[in-house]
C-alpha positions in Angstrom: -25.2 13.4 31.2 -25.1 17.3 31.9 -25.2 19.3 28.9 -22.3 21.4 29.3 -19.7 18.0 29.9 -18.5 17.3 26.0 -19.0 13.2 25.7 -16.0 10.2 25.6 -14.4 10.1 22.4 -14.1 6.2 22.6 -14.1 5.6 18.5 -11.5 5.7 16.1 -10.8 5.9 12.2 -8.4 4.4 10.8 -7.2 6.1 7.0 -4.3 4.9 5.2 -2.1 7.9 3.6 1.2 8.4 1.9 4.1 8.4 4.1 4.4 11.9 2.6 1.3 13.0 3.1 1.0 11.8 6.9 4.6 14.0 7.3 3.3 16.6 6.2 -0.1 16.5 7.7 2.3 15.9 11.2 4.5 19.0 10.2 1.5 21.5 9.9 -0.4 20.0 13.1 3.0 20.5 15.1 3.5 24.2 13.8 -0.5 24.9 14.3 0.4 23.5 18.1 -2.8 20.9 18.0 -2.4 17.1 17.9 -3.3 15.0 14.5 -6.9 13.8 16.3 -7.6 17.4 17.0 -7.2 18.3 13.7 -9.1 15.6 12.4 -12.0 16.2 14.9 -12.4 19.7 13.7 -12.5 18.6 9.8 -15.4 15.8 10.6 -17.1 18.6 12.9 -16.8 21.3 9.8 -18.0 18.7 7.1 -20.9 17.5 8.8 -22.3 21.2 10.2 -22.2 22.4 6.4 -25.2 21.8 4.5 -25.3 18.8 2.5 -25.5 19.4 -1.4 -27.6 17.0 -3.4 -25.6 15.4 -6.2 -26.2 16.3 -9.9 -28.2 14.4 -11.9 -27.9 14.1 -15.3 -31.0 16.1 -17.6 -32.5 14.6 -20.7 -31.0 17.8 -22.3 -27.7 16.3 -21.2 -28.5 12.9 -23.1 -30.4 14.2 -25.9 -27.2 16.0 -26.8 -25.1 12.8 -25.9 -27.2 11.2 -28.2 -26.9 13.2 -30.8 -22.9 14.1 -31.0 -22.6 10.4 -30.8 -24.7 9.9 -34.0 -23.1 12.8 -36.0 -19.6 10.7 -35.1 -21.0 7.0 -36.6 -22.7 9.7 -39.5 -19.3 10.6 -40.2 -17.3 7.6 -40.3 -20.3 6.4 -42.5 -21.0 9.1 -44.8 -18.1 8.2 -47.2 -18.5 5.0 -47.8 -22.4 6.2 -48.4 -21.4 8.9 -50.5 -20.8 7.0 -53.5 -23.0 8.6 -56.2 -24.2 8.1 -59.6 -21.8 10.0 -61.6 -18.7 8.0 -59.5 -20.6 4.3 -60.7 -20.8 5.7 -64.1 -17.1 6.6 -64.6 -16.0 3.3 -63.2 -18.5 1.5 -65.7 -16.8 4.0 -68.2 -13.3 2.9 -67.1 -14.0 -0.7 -67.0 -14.5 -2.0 -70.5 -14.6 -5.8 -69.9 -17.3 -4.5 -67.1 -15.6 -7.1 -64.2 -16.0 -5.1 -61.3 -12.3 -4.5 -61.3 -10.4 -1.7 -62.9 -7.2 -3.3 -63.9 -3.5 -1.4 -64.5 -4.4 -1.6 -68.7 -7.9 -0.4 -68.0 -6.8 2.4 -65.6 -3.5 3.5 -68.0 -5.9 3.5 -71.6 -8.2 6.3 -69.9 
């Protein structure tokens, strides 16, 4: 084929949009005074002459500190129910006098 003679456009692509978003799209190629395949030819033509970025990957950093925000959340929800101490088991053996592990109403009131 001679290089100056552009080739057959003989594929298509089909895309479902909105039946706003097609209006629209319809409205600007109208008042730009190209059709919808022009348009369209021109954004794959852009995208695929721009360098292609590599995608991000995650660091260890990133995990690391993942890892460690999630453990201060499960210390937290755990850290009162470990925070019992000493002095707290030795006022509730002080409060319960018939030493039943339960602090009844008379128990709590005679304080």
């Amino acid at each position: 084929m001679p290089a100056g003679k552009p080739s057959k456009k003989t594929e298509t692509l089909e895309i479902r949009l909105s039946p706003e978003t097609k209006a629209a799209f319809m409205a600007r190629c109208q008042r730009s005074r190209r059709t919808a395949s022009e348009a369209l030819r021109g954004f794959i033509e852009q995208d695929l002459a721009a360098p292609k970025s590599a995608p991000r990957r995650r660091s260890l950093a990133w995990h690391a500190l993942a890892a460690a925000v999630a453990g201060l959340a499960v210390g937290a929800v755990a850290a009162p129910s470990l925070a019992r101490t000493a002095t707290s088991d030795a006022a509730f053996e002080r409060l319960d006098v018939n030493h039943d592990g339960v602090l009844s109403v008379e128990e709590f009131r005679a304080r």
